[in-house]
Structures are given as structure tokens and as C-alpha cells.
C-alpha positions in Angstrom: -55.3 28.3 131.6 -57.1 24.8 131.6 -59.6 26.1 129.3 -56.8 27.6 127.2 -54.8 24.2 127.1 -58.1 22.2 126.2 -59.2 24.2 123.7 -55.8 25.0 121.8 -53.7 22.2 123.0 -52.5 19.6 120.7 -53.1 22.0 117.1 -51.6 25.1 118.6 -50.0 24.9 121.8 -47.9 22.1 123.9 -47.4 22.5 127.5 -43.1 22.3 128.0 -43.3 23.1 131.7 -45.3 24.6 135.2 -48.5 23.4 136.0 -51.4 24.8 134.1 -54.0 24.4 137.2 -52.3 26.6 139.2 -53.1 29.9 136.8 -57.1 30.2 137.2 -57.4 33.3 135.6 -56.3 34.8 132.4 -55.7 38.5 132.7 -55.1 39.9 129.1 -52.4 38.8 125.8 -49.2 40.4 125.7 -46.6 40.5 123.0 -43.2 41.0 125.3 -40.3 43.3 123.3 -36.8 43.2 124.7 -36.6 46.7 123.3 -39.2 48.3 125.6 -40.1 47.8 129.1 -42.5 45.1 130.0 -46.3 46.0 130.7 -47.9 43.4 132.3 -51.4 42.9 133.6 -51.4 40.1 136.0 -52.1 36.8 135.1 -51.2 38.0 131.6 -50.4 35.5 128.6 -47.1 37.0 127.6 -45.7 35.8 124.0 -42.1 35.8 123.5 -41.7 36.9 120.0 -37.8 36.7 118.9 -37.4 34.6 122.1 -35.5 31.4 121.4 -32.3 30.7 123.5 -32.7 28.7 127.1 -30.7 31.4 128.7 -33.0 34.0 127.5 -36.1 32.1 127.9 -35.1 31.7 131.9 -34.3 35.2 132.3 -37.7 36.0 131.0 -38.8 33.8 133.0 -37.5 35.4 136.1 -39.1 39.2 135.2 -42.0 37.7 134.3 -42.5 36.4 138.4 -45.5 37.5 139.9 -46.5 39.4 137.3 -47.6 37.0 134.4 -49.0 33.2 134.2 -47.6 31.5 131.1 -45.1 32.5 128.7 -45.5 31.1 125.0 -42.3 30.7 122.7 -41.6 29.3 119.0 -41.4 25.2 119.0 -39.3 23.8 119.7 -39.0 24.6 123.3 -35.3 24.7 124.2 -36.2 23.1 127.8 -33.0 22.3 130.1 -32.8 22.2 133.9 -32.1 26.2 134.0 -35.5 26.9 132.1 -37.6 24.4 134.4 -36.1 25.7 137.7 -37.0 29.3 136.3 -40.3 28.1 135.2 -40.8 26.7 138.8 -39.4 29.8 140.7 -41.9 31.9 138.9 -44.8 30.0 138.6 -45.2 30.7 135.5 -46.9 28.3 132.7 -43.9 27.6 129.8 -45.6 26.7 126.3 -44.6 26.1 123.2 -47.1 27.2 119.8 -46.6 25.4 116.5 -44.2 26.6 114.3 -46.9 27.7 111.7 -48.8 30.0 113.4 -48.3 33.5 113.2 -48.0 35.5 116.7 -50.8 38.2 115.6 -53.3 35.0 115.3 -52.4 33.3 118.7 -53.0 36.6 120.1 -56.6 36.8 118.6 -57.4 32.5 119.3 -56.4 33.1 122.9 -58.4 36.6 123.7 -61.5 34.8 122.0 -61.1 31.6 124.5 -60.2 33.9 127.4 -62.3 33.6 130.9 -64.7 36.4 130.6 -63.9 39.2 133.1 -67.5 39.2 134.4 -70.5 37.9 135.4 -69.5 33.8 136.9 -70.6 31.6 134.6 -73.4 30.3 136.5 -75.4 33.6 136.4 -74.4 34.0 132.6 -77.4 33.9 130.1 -77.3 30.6 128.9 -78.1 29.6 124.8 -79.2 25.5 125.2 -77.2 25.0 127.8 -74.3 27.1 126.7 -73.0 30.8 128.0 -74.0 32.7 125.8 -71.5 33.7 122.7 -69.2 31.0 123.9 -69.3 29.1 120.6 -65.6 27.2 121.4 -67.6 25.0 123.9 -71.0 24.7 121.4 -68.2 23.5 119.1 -66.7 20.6 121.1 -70.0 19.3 122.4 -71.1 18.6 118.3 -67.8 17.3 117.9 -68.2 15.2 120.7 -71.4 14.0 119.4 -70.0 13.4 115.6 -66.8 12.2 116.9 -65.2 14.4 114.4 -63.5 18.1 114.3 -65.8 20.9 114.0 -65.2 24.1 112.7 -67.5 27.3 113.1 -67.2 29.6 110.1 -68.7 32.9 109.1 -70.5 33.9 105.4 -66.4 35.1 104.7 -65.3 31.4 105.8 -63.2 33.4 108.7 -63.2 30.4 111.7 -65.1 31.9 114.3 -64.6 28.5 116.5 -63.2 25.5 116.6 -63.5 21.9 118.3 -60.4 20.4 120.2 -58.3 17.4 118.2 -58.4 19.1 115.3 -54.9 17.0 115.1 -57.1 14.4 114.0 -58.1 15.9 110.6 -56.0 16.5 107.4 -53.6 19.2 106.7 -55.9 21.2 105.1 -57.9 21.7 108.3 -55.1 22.5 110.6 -54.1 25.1 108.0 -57.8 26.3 108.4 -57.6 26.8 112.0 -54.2 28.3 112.7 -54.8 30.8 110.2 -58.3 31.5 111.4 -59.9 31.3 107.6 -60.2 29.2 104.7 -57.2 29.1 102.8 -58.4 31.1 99.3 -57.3 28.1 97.3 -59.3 26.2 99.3 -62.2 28.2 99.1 -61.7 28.4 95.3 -62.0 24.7 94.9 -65.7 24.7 96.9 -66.5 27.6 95.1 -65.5 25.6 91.2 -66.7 22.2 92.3 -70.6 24.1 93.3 -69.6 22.8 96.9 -70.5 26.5 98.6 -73.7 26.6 95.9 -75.3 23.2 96.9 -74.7 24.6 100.6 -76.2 27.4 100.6 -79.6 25.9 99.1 -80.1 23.4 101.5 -81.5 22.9 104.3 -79.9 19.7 105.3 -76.5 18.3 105.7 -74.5 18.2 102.7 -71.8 15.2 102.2 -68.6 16.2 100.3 -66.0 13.4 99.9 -62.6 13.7 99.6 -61.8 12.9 95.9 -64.2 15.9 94.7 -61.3 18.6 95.7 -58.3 16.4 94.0 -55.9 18.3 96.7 -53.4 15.9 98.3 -53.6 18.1 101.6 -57.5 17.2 101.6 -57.8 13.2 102.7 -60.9 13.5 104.6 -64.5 14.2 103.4 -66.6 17.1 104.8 -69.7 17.1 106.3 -71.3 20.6 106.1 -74.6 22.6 107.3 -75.7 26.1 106.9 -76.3 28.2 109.5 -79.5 30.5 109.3 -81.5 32.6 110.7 -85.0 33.0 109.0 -83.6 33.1 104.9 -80.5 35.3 106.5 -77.5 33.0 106.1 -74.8 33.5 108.7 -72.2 30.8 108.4 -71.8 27.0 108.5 -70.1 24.1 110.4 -68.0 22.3 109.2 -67.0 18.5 110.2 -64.0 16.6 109.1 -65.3 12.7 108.8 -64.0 9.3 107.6 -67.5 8.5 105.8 -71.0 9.6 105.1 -73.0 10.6 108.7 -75.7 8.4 109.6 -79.6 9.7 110.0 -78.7 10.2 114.0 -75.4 12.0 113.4 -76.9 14.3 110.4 -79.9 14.9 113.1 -77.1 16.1 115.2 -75.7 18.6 113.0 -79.2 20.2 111.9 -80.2 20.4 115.6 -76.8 21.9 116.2 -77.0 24.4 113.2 -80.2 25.9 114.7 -78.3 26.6 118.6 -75.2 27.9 116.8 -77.6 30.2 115.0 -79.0 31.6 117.9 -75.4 32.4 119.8 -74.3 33.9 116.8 -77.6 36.4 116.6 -76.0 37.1 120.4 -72.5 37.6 119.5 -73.9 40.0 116.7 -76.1 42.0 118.7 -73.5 42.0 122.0 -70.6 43.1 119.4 -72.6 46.0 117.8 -73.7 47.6 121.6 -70.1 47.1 122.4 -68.5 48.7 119.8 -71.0 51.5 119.8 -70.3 52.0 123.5 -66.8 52.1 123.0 -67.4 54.5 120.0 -68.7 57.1 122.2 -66.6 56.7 125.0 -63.7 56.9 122.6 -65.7 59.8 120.6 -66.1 61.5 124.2 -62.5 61.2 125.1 -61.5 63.1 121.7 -63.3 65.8 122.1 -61.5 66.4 125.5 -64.6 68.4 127.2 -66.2 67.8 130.7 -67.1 63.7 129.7 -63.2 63.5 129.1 -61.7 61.9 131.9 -65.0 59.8 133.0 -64.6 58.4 129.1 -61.0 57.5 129.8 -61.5 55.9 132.9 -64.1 53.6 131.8 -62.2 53.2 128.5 -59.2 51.9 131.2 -57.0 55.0 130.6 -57.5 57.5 132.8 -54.2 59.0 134.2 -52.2 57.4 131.3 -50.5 58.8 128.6 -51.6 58.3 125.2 -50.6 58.7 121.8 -53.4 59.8 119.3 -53.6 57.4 115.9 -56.0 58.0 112.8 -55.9 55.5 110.7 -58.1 56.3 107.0 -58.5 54.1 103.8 -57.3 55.2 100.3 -59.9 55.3 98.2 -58.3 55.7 94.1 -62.1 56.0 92.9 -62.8 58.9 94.7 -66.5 59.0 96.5 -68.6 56.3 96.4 -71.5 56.7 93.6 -74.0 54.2 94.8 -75.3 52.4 98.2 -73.6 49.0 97.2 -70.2 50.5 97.1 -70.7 52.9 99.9 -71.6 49.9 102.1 -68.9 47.8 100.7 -66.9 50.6 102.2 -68.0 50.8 105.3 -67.5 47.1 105.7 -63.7 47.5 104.8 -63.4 49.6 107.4 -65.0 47.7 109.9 -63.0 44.9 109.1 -59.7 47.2 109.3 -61.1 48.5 112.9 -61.0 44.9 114.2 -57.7 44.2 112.6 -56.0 47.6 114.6 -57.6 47.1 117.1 -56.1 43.5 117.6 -53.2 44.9 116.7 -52.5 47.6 119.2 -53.9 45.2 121.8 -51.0 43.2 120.9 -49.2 46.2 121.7 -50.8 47.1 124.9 -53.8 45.4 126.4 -55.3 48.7 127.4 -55.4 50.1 124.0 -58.4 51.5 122.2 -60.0 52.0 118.8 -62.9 52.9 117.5 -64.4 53.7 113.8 -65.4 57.5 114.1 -67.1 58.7 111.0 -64.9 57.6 108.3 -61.7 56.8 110.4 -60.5 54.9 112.5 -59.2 56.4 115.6 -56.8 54.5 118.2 -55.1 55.7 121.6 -52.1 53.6 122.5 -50.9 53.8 126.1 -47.3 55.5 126.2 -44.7 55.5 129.2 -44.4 59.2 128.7 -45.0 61.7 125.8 -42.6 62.7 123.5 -40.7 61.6 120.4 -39.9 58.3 121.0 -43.3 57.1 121.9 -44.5 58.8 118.6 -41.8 56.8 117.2 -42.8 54.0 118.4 -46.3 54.6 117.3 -45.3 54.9 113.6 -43.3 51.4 113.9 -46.3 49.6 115.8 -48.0 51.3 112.8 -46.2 50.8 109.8 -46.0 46.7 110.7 -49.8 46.8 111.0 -50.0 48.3 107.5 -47.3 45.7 106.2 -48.7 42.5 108.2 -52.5 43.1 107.2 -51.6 44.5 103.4 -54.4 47.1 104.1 -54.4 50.3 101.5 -54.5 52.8 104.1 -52.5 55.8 105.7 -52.2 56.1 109.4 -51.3 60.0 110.7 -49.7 59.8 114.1 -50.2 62.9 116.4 -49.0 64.6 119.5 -48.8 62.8 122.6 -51.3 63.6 125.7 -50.7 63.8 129.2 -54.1 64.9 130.3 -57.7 65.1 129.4 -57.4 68.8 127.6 -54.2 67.8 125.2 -56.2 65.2 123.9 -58.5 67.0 121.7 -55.7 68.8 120.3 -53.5 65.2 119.8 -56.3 64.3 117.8 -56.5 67.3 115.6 -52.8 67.1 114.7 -53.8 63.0 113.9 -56.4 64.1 111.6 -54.6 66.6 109.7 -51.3 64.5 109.7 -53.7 61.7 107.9 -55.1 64.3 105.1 -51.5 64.7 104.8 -51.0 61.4 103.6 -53.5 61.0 101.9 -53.3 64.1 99.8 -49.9 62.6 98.4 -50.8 59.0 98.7 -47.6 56.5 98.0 -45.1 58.6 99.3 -45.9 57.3 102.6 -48.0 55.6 104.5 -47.6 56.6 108.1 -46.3 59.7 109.7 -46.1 61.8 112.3 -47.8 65.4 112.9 -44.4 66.9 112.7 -43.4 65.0 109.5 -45.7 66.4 107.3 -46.6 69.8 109.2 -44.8 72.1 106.6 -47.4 70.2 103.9 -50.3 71.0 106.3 -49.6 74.3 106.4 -50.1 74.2 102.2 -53.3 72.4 102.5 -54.6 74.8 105.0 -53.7 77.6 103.7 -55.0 76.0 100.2 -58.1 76.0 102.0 -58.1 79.5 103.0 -57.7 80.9 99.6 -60.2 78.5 98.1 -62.8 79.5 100.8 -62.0 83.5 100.0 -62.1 83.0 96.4 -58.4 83.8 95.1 -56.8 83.5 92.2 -53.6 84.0 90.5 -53.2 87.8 90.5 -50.0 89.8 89.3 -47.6 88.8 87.6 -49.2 85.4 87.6 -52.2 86.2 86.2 -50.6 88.9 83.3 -48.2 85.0 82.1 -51.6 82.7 82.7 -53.0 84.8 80.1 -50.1 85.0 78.0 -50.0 81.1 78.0 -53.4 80.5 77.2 -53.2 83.3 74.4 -50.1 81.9 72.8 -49.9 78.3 73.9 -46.9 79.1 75.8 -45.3 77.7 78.6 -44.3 80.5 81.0 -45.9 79.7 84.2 -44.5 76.1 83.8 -41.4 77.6 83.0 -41.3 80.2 86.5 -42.4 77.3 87.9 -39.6 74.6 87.0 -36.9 77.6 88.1 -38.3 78.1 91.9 -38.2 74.4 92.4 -35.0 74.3 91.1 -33.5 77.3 92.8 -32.4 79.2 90.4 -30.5 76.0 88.5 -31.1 76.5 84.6 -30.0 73.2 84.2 -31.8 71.4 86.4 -35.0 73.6 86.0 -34.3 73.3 82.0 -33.6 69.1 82.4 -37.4 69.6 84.7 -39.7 70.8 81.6 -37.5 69.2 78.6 -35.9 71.7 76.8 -32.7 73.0 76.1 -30.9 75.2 78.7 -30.9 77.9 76.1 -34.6 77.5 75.5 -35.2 77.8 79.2 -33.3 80.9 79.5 -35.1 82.3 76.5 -38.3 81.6 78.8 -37.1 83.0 81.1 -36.0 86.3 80.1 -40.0 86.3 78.3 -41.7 85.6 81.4 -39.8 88.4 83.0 -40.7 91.1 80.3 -44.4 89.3 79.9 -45.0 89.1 83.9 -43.4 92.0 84.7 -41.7 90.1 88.1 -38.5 90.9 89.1 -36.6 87.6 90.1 -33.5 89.5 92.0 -36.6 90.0 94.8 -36.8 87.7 97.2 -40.4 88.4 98.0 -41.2 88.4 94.5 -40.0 85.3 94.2 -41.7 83.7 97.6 -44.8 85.5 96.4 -44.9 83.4 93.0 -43.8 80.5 94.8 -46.7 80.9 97.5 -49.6 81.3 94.6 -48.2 78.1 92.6 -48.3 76.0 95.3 -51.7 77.0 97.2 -54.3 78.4 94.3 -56.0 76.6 91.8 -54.6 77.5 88.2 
């Protein structure tokens, strides 16, 4: 918790009560919802979203016990004598995050400042001095040796670090770092003004002052360096200074460019093992066979119910025609995997995801199976697709108990998603049994495709009529089964007069042959419209 407080204190978090130094480990980040029952790991960070009375804020207080070490609510703090005594009681850590930081970003700046679950940090590989990856301490130290604010940024300007006493800079910079990235009309202006172009060439510091931007939230000057490996860029720091650095201090920043270069080669290489382990394990799990339940349990999840999400990106162009764009895809969805996956960890530490193929699969821990945790999946969903503005569908399956119902939660997943996304904008998450009477039609749309049918009948006999005379039968037949049987409605459907339609109708029977009074008749023409090709 101290490292927490040091390295988000004072830009995103204040201490209102309980004594930091008496929570020495950090457990996981959990985002508490009156609605559903608290799932704590201990020594959790729990977030009180919604929470904002005294009186609920000590009651919390009191279920969170023994159970979690700080509790984080909205500034300001209501803090009476009820809330401290709570605090107190619990031992529990009471802090307050600035009011312009969204909860889904204090969630992700906390997990990446967490203690690391493993190895002591004596016996960690060490980058100059450094554990390796831990670029929050790399970026203090060359702020302590500029005496200014750093920032670590990727290529994308995304904030992968950031220096304490970032209070101490302008607004544009606190901006930056509470929402993780450049602002875009921030980047525009070092994109216009050849700021990001004289960057990228050089090989040295670059000086930007203040006036070149001619943004009132920008009052300090910039002091910038690429970071590179070889002629492979990977990002920049970024210093927020009161005047040009000096020969020693621009020394600084090259020497410090070089270290950060090689802990983000480490962070690279340790993410892609990770995320390919987890791949399999997850990929493993799926499948449900004989690996099942060792997957699970290293995956944290053995012997806990799960719900099945499959989350795939809508794609208006249709398939990709060259490499470039094929790769830009696959980055999209890369970048969409680590946005669900901080998302359901938000929901549940213990979650999981992983990009499969071409979708991205998640398991999200339940209470029990059953409709209300599919439920809840499609909400926890649906905000993720609203909050991150992604163009994507999400099908939510069946809920599993065991190893063997996983395989077929994900199946129902998978089909549930080519449900969606065979109608896209009519939805964008459902469940299996939402859309199960629409994967029927694909399936079965499938099945006739694969044996080769075709309209046959009655069908077939007005097809040919149509394309002879540049009629309009099967549109006609059509228009009436959707409509039931209503002339008016059916008639209102293609445009024409009732008496028109009826006329059309009466031709299509004598043309076709089909008898309209049957009911299998009828389902029989219905059936062929919707599944075969035309």
C-alpha cells in the first residue's frame, strides 16, 4: 500500500483515513456492487463505485473487515467520526481518487503498480539496478535526477509509467496521466507543430517550449527523448520542465532512454510468453478434454463456476485483402483482448481471457449457473462495449459447472456470436438462448448449402416465372408469410395496392401451383425462403 500511495498519491489518490503501513500486501482490484455479493481476495483494493454517503461508506467498511485493505471512494471523502471508527475497526485503508478519473483506469494504474505475487524482489532479475519491467520506479529515479515529472509513453502515446508529483506540472499532464494516454488534441498539436517528426529523427533530447502548442492548459515546456531499440522505435519519455535542460541533465535523459529501452524489450517478451501461456491454458480449458481441469486450476478456476463469453469484431469490409490490413486487424484485437480482459477483472479478479484464433474468449467466475448469471454477463458485457466504443458483438453462452460442460458453454458462445454478427446492429450482446431460434436458420442454412439445394416446387415453378416475366411472385409469397396472412400489411410490405397484392396472389397460386389453406405448404415455402440461396 506504501508503494501504491507513493506512486499515485497526490495526482490520483489522497489518504482520508487508516494507516497505509499496516497493509503490506496488495492481493488483487475489485470493483464492489451493492447489487451482488462481495468477492473478495484478501488484502484486496476494493473500489466503491456509486458509494458516496458516510453511512454507507462505514457499513462498507464493516463487511469489508478482514477481508480487504483499503477501500477507494469519489473525492470528496465524506469523513466523520462514524467513518474513522469504522475505518479503525476494520483496518482497513480509506482513500479518496480525484474526481476525474474514471474507475476502469484506477483499476488498470493500480494492478500495474501492484506488489508482484512472486519471486522477492531481491532475487528478481534486475535491468540497471531496477526489477525488471518495473518502469514506475525507472520513472521516478529520472525524475529525481531532472527534478521534473516523467512520463513513459508507448509508439500509440498510451502512458505506460509515470513519475510521482506529477501535481507539479500543468493541466495538460495530469490529464495525460489519469487518463493513461495523450489526450488526441493533444497529440494533434505535436503531430501539426512537426513536434512527434523532429522526435522521431533524433537521437538526442529534443526541447519543446511552451508557446509552440498555444494551449492555455500547456504552461510548461517539454523535454522529450526517443526510445529505441536498434532503428526499432518503442516509445519516448517525456519531462515536464521550467526551462531548457543543461548538457548534465540532457546526459541524463539519453542514458535513461537506453535502460528504459531495455525494460521495455522485457516487458514485451515477458507479455507475449504470458499471454501465449494463458492462451493455451484457456484454449485447453475450452476444449473440456483430459488437460481440462489441470488448465483451470492453473488458470485459478478449478471448481468454480463459469460463464463462457466470445467476444468478435465487426468487420463491414468483409476479409482482409492484403497483409497490412490483416495485421492492422489483428492488432485491434489485441488491443480489444487487453481492454476485456481489464474489464472482467474489474468484475472478478479471477477472470480470464484470451485471443483464440479470431475471437476473444473470456470465462467469468459465477456464484452459480443459471439465468441470472448469464444476465449478468450480458450487462458486465454490454458496459464494456459502451465504455470502450469497440465495434464488436459479444455472444454469451451456457453456464458450466464442471470441466465437461465447458466445451459445450463455449460452443453455444460461438454460435450465439455468429448470431450477432450475421445481423449486425440489431444487437450487440446476447445470450445463447436469445438468438437460438436464428441459429437454428443459420445451421440449417448451412446444411442445405453443404448438400446443394435449391428452391424446388412450387418455388422453383414462380422463380422461373419471375425471371421470365419480371414479376414479382416470390417477393409477393414472401411479404404474405411474414405478414400472416394480412393483405394489408403484406400489400403496405412490397408497395402496392391491396388489390394489386391480392391479384399476386391469386397468380402465384395458379403459377406455383401451392395451396395456401395447407399449413405444411405454407411452412414448407416459409422454410426454403428463409434457409436457401435464391
Amino acid at each position: 500500500m506504501a508503494r501504491v500511495i507513493e506512486d499515485l498519491g497526490g495526482t490520483l489518490l489522497e489518504v482520508i483515513c487508516g494507516d497505509p503501513a499496516g497493509v503490506t500486501r496488495i492481493e488483487g482490484v475489485v470493483i464492489h456492487d451493492a447489487a451482488d455479493e462481495l468477492v473478495i481476495p484478501q488484502s484486496a483494493v476494493v473500489l466503491g463505485v456509486g458509494v458516496h454517503d458516510a453511512a454507507e461508506i462505514a457499513v462498507l467498511l464493516g463487511l469489508l473487515a478482514g477481508r480487504a485493505g483499503a477501500l477507494v471512494i469519489r473525492s470528496p471523502v465524506p469523513c466523520d467520526e462514524r467513518v474513522r471508527a469504522a475505518a479503525t475497526e476494520a483496518n482497513v485503508v480509506l482513500l479518496g481518487v480525484a474526481a476525474g478519473a474514471s474507475w476502469v483506469q484506477l483499476a488498470a494504474l493500480l494492478r500495474s503498480v501492484l506488489i508482484d505475487d512472486g519471486v522477492p524482489a531481491e532475487d528478481a532479475e534486475t535491468l540497471g539496478g531496477f526489477p525488471s519491467g518495473d518502469l514506475f520506479s525507472l520513472a521516478n529515479a529520472i525524475a529525481a535526477q531532472l527534478d521534473a515529472p516523467v512520463t513513459i509513453e508507448d509508439r500509440g502515446s498510451r502512458v505506460l509509467a509515470f513519475s510521482g508529483h506529477q501535481d507539479r506540472a500543468d493541466r495538460s499532464r495530469v490529464e495525460t496521466v489519469l487518463g493513461r494516454q495523450v489526450p488526441r488534441r493533444y497529440s494533434r498539436l505535436l503531430t501539426e507543430t512537426g513536434v512527434f517528426d523532429e522526435l522521431y529523427r533524433s537521437r538526442r533530447a529534443i526541447y519543446v517550449d511552451s508557446a509552440v502548442f498555444g494551449d492555455e492548459s500547456i504552461t510548461m515546456a517539454r523535454a522529450a527523448i526517443a526510445v529505441r531499440a536498434g532503428d526499432e522505435l518503442l516509445g519516448s519519455i517525456w519531462a515536464a520542465v521550467s526551462e531548457p535542460l543543461s548538457a548534465e541533465r540532457e546526459a541524463v535523459l539519453v542514458d535513461a532512454a537506453k535502460l528504459v529501452a531495455l525494460h521495455l524489450l522485457r516487458v514485451r517478451a515477458g507479455a507475449d510468453v504470458s499471454g501465449r501461456l494463458r492462451a493455451d491454458l484457456l484454449s485447453t480449458a475450452l476444449e473440456g478434454g483430459p488437460g481440462a481441469h489441470s488448465a483451470l486450476d492453473r488458470l485459478g478456476l478449478a471448481g468454480t463456476p463459469v460463464v463462457v463469453l466470445a467476444l468478435g469484431l465487426l468487420d463491414p469490409t468483409g476479409e482482409a485483402e492484403t497483409i497490412v490490413e490483416e495485421a492492422s486487424r489483428e492488432t485491434e484485437r489485441q488491443r480489444v483482448r487487453d481492454g476485456f480482459a481489464m474489464h472482467l477483472a474489474a468484475m472478478h479478479p479471477r477472470s480470464a481471457v484470451a485471443l483464440l484464433g479470431h475471437v476473444v474468449y473470456g470465462l467469468l467466475p459465477v456464484d452459480r449457473c443459471g439465468v441470472e448469471a448469464e444476465q449478468r454477463a450480458v450487462r458486465i458485457a454490454e458496459d464494456f462495449l459502451n465504455r470502450s466504443r469497440t465495434d464488436a458483438v459479444i455472444g454469451v453462452g451456457l453456464g458450466a459447472h464442471t470441466t465437461a460442460e465447458l466445451a459445450p458453454a463455449k460452443h453455444c458462445a460461438d454460435r450465439a456470436l455468429r448470431a450477432l454478427r450475421d445481423r449486425p446492429g440489431s444487437r450487440k450482446v446476447a445470450r445463447f438462448d436469445d438468438v437460438h431460434p436464428q441459429v437454428l436458420l443459420l445451421e440449417l442454412r448451412d446444411l442445405a448449402v453443404g448438400n446443394g439445394d435449391r428452391f424446388s416446387g412450387a418455388l422453383a415453378r414462380l422463380r422461373d416465372y419471375d425471371e421470365r416475366h419480371g414479376a414479382s411472385l416470390v417477393p409477393t409469397l414472401a411479404a404474405w408469410l411474414d405478414a400472416f396472412g394480412d393483405v394489408g400489411v403484406a400489400a403496405e410490405a412490397v408497395h402496392v395496392h391491396p388489390n394489386t397484392f391480392r391479384y399476386r396472389l391469386r397468380r402465384l397460386t395458379e403459377v406455383g401451383g401451392i395451396d395456401l389453406g395447407d399449413p405444411e405448404a405454407r411452412f414448407a415455402a416459409m422454410l426454403q425462403l428463409r434457409v436457401l440461396p435464391g
